[in-house]
C-alpha positions as CSV (number, residue, x, y, z in Angstrom):
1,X,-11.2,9.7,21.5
2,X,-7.4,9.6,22.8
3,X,-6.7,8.6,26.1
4,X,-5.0,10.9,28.3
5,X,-2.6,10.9,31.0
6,X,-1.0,7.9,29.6
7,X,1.5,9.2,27.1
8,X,4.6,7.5,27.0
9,X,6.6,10.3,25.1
10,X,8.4,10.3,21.7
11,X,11.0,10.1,22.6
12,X,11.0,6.2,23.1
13,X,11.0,5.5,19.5
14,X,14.8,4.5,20.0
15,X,13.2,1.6,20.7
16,X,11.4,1.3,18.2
17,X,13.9,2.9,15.2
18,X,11.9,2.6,12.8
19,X,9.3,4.9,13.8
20,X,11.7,7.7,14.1
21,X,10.7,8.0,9.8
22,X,7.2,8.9,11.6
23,X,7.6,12.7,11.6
24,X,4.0,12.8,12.1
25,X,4.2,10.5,15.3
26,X,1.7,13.0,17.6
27,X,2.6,10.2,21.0
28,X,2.6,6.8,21.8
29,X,0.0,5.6,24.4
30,X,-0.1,2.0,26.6
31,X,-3.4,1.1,28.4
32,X,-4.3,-1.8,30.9
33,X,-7.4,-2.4,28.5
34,X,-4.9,-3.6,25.9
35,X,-2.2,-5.6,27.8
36,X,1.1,-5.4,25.9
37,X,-0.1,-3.4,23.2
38,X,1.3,0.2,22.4
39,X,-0.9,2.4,19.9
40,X,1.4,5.1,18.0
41,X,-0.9,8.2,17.3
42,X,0.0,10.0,14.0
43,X,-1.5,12.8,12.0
44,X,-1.7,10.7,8.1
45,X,-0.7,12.8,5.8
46,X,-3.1,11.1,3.3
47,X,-5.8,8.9,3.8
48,X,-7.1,7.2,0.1
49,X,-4.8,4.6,-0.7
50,X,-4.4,3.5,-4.6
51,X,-3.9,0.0,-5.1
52,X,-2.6,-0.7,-8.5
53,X,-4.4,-3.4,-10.6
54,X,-3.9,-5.1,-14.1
55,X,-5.9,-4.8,-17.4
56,X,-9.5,-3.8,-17.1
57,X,-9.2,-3.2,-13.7
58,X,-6.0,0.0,-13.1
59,X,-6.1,0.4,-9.3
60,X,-8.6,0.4,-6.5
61,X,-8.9,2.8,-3.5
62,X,-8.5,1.5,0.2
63,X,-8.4,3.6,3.2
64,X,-6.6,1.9,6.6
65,X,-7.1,3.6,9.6
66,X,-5.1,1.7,11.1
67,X,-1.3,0.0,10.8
68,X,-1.3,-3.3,12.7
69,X,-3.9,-5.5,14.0
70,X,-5.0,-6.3,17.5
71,X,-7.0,-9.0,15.9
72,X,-3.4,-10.9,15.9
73,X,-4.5,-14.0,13.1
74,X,-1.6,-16.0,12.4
75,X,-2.4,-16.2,8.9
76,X,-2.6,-12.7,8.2
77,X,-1.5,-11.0,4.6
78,X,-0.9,-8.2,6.0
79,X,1.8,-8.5,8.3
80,X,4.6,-7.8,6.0
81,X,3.5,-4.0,5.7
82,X,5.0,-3.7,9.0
83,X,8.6,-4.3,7.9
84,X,8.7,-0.5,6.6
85,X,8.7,1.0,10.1
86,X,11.5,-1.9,10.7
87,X,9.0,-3.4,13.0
88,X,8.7,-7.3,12.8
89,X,5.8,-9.2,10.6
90,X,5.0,-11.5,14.0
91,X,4.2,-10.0,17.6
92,X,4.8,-6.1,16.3
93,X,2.3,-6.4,14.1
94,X,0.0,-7.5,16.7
95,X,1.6,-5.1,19.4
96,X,2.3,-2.0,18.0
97,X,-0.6,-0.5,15.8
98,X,-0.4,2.8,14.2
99,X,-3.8,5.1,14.8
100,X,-4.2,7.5,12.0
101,X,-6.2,10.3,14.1
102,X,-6.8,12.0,12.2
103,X,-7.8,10.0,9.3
104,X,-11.3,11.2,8.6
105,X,-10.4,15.1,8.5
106,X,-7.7,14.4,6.0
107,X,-10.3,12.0,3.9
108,X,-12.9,14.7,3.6
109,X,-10.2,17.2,1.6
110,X,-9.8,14.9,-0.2
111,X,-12.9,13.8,-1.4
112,X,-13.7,17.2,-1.9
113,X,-11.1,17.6,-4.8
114,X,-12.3,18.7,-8.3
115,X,-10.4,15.2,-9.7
116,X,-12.2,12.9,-7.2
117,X,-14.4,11.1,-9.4
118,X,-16.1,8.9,-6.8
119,X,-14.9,5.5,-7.4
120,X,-15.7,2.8,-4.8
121,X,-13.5,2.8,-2.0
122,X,-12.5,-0.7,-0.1
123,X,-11.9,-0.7,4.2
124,X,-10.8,-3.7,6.0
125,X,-9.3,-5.3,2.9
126,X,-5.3,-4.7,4.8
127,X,-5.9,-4.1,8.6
128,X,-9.0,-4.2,10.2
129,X,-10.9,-1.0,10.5
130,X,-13.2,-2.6,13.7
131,X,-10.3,-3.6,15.9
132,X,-10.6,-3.4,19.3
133,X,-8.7,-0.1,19.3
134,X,-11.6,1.4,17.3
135,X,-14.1,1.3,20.3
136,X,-11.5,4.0,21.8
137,X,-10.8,6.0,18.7
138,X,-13.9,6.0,17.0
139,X,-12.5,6.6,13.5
140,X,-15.3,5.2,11.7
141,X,-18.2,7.0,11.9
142,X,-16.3,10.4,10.6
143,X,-14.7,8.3,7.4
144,X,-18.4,6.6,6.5
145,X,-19.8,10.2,7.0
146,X,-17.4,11.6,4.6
147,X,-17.7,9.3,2.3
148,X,-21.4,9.3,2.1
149,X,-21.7,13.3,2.3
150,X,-19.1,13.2,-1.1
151,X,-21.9,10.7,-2.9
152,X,-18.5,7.9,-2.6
153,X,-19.6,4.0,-2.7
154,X,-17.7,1.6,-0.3
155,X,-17.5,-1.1,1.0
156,X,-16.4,-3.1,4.5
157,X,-14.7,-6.3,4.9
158,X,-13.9,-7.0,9.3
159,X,-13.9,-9.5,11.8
160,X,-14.6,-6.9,14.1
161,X,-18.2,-7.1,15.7
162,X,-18.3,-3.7,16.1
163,X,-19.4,-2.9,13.5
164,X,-22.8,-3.3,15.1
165,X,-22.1,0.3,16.9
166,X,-22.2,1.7,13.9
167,X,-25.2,-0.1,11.8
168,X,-27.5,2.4,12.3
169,X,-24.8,5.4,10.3
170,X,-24.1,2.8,7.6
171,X,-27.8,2.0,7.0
172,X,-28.7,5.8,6.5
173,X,-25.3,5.8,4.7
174,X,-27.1,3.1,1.9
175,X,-30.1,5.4,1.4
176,X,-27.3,7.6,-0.2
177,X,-24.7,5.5,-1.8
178,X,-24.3,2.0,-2.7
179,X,-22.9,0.4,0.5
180,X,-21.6,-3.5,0.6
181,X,-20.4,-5.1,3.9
182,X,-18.6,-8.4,4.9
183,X,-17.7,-10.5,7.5
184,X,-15.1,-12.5,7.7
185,X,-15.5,-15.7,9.1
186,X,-12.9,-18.9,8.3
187,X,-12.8,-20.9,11.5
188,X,-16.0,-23.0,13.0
189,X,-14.0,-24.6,15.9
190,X,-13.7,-22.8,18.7
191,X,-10.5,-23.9,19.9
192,X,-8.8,-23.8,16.4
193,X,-10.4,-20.5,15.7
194,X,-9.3,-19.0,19.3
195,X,-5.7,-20.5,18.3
196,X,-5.1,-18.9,14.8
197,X,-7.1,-15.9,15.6
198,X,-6.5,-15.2,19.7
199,X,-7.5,-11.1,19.4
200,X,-10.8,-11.6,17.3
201,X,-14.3,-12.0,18.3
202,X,-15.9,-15.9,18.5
203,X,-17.0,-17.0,15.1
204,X,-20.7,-17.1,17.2
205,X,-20.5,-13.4,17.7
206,X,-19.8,-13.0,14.1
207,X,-22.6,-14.7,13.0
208,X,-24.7,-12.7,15.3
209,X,-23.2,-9.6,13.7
210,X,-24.4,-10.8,10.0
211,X,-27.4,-10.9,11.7
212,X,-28.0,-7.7,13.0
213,X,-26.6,-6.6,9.3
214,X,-29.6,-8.0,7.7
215,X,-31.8,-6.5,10.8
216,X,-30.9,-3.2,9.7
217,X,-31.9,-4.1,6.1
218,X,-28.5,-4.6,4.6
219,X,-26.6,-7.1,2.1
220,X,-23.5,-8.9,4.1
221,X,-21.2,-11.2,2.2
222,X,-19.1,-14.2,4.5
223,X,-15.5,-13.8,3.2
224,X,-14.8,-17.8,4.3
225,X,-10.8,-17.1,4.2
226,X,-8.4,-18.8,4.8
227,X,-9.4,-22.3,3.8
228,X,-6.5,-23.9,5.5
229,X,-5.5,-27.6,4.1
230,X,-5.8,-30.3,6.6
231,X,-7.6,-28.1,8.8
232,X,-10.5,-26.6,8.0
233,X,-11.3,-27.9,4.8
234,X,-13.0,-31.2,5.7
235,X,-16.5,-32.1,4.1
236,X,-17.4,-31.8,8.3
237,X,-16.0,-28.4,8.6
238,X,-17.2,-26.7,5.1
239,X,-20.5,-28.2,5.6
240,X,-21.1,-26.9,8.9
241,X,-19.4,-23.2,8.7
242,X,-21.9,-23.1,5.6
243,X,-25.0,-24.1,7.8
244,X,-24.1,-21.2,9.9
245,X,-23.5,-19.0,7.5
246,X,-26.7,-19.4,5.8
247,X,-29.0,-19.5,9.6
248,X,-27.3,-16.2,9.9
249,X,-28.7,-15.0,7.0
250,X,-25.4,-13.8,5.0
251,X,-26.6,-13.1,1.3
252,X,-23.3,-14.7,-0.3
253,X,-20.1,-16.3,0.6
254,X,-16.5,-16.3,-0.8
255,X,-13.9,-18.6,-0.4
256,X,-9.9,-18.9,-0.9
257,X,-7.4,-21.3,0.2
258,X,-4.3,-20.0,2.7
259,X,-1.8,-18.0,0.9
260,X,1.6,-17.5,2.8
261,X,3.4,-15.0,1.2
262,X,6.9,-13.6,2.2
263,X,7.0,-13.0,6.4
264,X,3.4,-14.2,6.4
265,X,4.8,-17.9,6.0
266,X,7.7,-18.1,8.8
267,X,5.2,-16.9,11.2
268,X,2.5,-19.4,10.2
269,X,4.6,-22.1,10.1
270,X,6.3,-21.6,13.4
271,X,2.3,-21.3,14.9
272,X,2.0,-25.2,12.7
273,X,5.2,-26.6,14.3
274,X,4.1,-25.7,17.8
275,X,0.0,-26.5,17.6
276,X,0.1,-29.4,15.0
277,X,3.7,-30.7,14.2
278,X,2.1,-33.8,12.4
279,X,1.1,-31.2,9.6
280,X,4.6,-30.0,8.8
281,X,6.0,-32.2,6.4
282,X,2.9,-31.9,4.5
283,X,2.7,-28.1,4.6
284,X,6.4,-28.1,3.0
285,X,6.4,-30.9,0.8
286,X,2.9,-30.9,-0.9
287,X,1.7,-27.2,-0.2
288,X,3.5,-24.2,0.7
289,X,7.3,-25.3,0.6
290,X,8.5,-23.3,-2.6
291,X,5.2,-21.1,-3.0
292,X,2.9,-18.6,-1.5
293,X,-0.2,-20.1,-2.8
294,X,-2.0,-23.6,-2.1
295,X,-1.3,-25.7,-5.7
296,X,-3.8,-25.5,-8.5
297,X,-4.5,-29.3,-8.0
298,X,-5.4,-28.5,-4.0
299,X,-7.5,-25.8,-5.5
300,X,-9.1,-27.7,-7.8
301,X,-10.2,-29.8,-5.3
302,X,-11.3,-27.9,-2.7
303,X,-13.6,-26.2,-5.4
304,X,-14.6,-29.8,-6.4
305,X,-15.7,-30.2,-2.4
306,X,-16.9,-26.7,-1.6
307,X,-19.3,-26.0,-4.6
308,X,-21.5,-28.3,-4.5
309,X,-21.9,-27.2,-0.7
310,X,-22.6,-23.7,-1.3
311,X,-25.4,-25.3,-3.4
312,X,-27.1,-27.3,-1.0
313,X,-27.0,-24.5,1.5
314,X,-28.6,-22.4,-1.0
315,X,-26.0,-19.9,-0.9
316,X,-25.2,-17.5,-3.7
317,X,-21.3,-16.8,-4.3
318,X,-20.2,-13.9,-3.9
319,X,-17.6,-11.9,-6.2
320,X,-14.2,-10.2,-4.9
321,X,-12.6,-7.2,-5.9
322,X,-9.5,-8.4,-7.7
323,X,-7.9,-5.3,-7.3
324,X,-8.3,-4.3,-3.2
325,X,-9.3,-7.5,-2.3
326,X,-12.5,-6.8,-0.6
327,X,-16.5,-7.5,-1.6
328,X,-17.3,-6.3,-4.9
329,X,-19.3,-3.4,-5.3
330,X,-22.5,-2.5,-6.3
331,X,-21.4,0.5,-8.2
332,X,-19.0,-1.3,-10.6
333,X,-21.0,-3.3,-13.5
334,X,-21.0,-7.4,-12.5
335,X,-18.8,-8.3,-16.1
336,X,-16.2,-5.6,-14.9
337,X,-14.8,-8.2,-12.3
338,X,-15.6,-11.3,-14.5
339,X,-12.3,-11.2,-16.7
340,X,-10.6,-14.4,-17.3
341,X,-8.7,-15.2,-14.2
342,X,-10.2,-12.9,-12.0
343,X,-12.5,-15.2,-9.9
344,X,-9.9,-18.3,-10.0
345,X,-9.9,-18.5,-6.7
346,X,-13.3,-19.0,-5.8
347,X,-14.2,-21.0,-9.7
348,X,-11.3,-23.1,-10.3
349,X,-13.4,-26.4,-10.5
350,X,-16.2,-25.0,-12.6
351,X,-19.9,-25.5,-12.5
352,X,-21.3,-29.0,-11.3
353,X,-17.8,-29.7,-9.8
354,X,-18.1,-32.7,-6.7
355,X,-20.9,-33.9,-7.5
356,X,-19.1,-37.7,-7.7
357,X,-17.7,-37.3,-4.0
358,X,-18.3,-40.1,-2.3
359,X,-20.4,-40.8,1.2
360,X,-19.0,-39.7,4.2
361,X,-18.2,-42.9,5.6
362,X,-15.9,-43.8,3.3
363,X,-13.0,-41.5,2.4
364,X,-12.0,-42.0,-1.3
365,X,-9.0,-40.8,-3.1
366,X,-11.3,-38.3,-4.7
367,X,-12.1,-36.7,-1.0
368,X,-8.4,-36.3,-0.2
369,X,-6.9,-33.2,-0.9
370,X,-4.0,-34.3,-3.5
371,X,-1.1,-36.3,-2.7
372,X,-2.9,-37.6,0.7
373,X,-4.7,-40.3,-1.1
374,X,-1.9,-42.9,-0.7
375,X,-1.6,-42.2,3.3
376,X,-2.1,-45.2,5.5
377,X,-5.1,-43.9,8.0
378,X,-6.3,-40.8,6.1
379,X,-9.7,-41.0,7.7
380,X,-8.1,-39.6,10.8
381,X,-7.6,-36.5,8.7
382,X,-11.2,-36.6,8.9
């Protein structure tokens, strides 16, 4: 669906110059629903995306319907993608989302190719495909269609709760083809959660959605990403976003600690400096001041914290695609993503890991994520 008499014209992409290299720019469209937000309508030229991979695993397929995310989280990998169209990482990536219209069409040519041989295909694992835009453009429905008609597995990772709209297509869609849906859900503090991600649906309205997954009779994974240090990785926190997780009835859960890479970091840390200054120092010193990824000791703990956790909650963990990023699938043998290295992430402390953590009324050097275990009042990390 496109909105009409709204178009603002193409020929306001001076302001924007980078979208001038988007000869297949159809308009550019600004609605009162969506407040400072302008959606650039193009006709994609392709719509299957190969992500390259290593060893066993070559490349995965993604398909992005969209360029940009509503959904606005801080922390978001994604943002550098922007920097192409010369548009910033920060508040264009929130702002100025591209809407491929005509996404599905283009997928089901190709699909229909002699050389597609129906390898499992990955959405929500760059921008989210159940952004709030998606209510008006309805891309969805015609991309699970053509990818269930072509006998294609996928998969869905999204924070978007509407997904919902769309249960009923995707369960008739698993009679078919092996389907595998996520939700991601990091943050179980409202306020924190409404800071970091300010266009998402509440974490409670996520959990309702995982929910109504299993209603309709289907698997759903929790993607719990980003584990941010000093934040949301308390015994409190973990514990708790894993209660929830399992009341809602998600079938596994995955976990990774915050990764800031390139223009992903500068805009996190100028969110840090302005919501939780205290944190700074340690954010550059002991975590993310030379690297994009949390240290292997950090990691190593947080596994020693989280495991034992996912136990007691009777949760099974879930696997990731090492290659797209998203749930694995059904369709691809289990030992296929179990290579050496592939699951680091989520198994750096190995089985049985935590089980000497202390009580919570005391907080030992073991319970502190390394390097902290020297400060003078760490219980008000706590």
């Amino acid at each position: 669906m496109r909105w009409s008499g709204q178009e603002l014209g193409v020929d306001q992409v001076d302001a924007l110059p980078g979208l001038a290299r988007l000869n297949n720019l159809v308009r550019s469209v600004q609605t009162p629903e969506f407040a400072g937000v302008t959606f650039h309508e193009v006709l994609a030229k392709s719509a299957l995306n190969r992500v390259p991979g290593q060893s066993m695993m070559p490349f995965g397929w993604t398909i992005n319907p969209y360029r940009g995310c509503s959904h606005a989280c801080v922390y978001c990998f994604a943002r550098p993608t922007h920097s192409y169209l010369d548009l910033d990482a920060g508040d264009d990536f929130d702002r100025q989302i591209i809407v491929k219209v005509n996404v599905a069409e283009v997928l089901r040519r190709e699909l229909a190719r002699p050389s597609w041989r129906h390898e499992p295909v990955a959405l929500g694992t760059n921008t989210d495909p159940y952004q709030r835009a998606e209510g008006r453009y309805a891309l969805m429905p015609g991309i699970v269609e053509a990818l269930t008609t072509s006998g294609t597995p996928f998969s869905i990772l999204t924070k978007g709760t509407l997904l919902r709209r769309d249960l009923p297509l995707i369960a008739a869609a698993a009679e078919h083809v092996p389907v595998d849906l996520a939700m991601s859900i990091a943050i179980h503090d409202d306020e924190l959660q409404q800071s970091l991600e300010p266009g998402t649906p509440s974490t409670r309205a996520r959990l309702a959605t995982v929910s109504a997954v299993r209603e309709a009779g289907l698997d759903c994974a929790v993607f719990l990403m980003p584990v941010l240090p000093l934040l949301t990785d308390t015994r409190t926190h973990l514990d708790e976003a894993l209660r929830q997780v399992k009341a809602a009835g998600a079938t596994s859960v995955l976990y990774a600690a915050l990764h800031l890479r390139g223009a992903v970091k500068p805009w996190f840390m100028q969110w840090l400096e302005r919501e939780h200054p205290e944190l700074v120092p340690k954010y550059r010193s002991m975590y993310y001041g030379n690297n994009a990824y949390a240290p292997k000791d950090y990691r190593r703990w947080l596994a020693q914290r989280i495991h034992p956790l996912i136990r007691a909650h009777g949760l099974e963990r879930g696997i990731e695609d090492p290659v797209t990023g998203g749930v694995k699938s059904k369709a691809e043998p289990r030992d296929r993503w179990t290579r050496p290295g592939a699951a680091a992430r989520t198994n750096a402390a190995g089985p049985g890991a935590g089980a000497r953590a202390g009580p919570e009324s005391t907080t030992s050097a073991l319970e502190l994520p390394p390097g902290l275990g020297a400060l003078a009042d760490p219980a008000a990390l706590f």
